[in-house]
N, C-alpha and C positions, 0 to 999 in steps of 0.2 A: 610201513608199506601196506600195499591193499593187494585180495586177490578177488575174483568174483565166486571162488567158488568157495569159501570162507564162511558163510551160510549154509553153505550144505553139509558141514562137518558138522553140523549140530545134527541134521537130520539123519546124519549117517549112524552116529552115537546113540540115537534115539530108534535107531531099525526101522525107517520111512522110507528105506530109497529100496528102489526095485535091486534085483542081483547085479545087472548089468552097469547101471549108475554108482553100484556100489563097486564095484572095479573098478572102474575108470575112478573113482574121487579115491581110493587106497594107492594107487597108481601114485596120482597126482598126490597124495600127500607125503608119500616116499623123497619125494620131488622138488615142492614146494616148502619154504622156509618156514611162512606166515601160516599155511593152511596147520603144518606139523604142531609150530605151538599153539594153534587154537585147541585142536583134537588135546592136544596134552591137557589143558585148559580145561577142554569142557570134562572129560576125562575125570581131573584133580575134583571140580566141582559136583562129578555125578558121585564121587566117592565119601565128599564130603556129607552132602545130603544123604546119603545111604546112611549115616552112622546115627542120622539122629531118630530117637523114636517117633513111630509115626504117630499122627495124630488121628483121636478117635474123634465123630462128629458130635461126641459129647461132650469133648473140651473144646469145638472149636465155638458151639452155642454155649458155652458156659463164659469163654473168653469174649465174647460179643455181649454178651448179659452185664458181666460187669463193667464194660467199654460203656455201653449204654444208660444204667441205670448208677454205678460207678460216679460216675462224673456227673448223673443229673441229679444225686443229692449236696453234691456241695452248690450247687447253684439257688440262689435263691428264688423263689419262686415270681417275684417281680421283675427280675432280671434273665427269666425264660424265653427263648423265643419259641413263637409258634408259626408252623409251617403252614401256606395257605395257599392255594393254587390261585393264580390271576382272575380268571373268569369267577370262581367263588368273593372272590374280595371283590372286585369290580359290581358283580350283583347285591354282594353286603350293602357299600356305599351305598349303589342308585337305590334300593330301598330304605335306608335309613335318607335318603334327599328326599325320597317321595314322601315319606312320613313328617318328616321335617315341616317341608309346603305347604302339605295340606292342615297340617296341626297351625300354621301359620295363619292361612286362609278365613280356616274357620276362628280363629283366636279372638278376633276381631268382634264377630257376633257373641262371643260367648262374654263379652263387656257391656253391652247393651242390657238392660233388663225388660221386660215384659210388664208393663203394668197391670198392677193388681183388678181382678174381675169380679165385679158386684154382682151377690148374685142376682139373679134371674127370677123379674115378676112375673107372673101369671099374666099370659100374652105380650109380653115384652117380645123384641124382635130384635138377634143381636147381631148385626152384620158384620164382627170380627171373626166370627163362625167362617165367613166366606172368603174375606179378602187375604186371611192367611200371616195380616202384621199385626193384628189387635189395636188396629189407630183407631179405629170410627166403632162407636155401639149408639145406636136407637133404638128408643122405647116408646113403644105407644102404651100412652098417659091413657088412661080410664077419663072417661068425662066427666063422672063423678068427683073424682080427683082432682078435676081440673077446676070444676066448679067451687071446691072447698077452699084450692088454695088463691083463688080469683076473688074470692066476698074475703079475704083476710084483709 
């Protein structure tokens, strides 16, 4: 059976109700069937917990200590999870993508070689200096030079 005022046997037990509410529900428990064994009930239970020793908050951090480290040495450490908030793991990823692409992008050039650069005569003119790819170099030949290798 149900009563509604069943819930407030507990508050009554526990000294929450005003003087007045508290007469009317003592009234009512004289009265009532369901309400009398709750009261018995909560009653048996406050008495229960009274017996036992209380706890000091230096065993209740002591019993959490082992709860926690306790059990995380029998795990092996490959088989750990780690705890990691969305938006953090969400920003790992997109930088590990971003890193990814770009190391991809540039991959590409770093296969290509640069050929090798002769040095540099005296008044030579080398237009790889400017265009930035190292495709085209011109040299202005001495006429000297030119004349030497033109009578061979």
């Amino acid at each position: 059976m149900f009563c509604k005022f069943e819930k407030q046997v507990s508050m009554l037990i526990d000294g929450e109700l005003d003087a007045r509410k508290r007469e009317l529900l003592e009234d009512h428990i004289q009265e009532c069937d369901v309400c009398r064994s709750a009261h018995q009930e909560f009653l048996e239970l406050r008495q229960e917990l009274g017996s036992y020793p209380p706890l000091t908050r230096s065993d209740l951090i002591q019993g959490r200590l082992e709860q926690i480290f306790g059990a995380e040495s029998q795990i092996r450490w490959w088989q750990r999870r780690i705890s990691v908030p969305v938006p953090v793991l969400a920003a790992l990823i997109a930088a590990l993508l971003t890193i990814s692409a770009a190391g991809l992008v540039e991959w590409p050039r770093t296969l290509t070689t640069t050929p090798a650069r002769t040095p540099r005569e005296a008044g030579s003119f080398d237009i790889s200096d400017y265009d930035r790819g190292g495709r085209a170099a011109l040299y202005r030949v001495p006429r000297a030079r030119q004349n030497q290798e033109g009578s061979r």
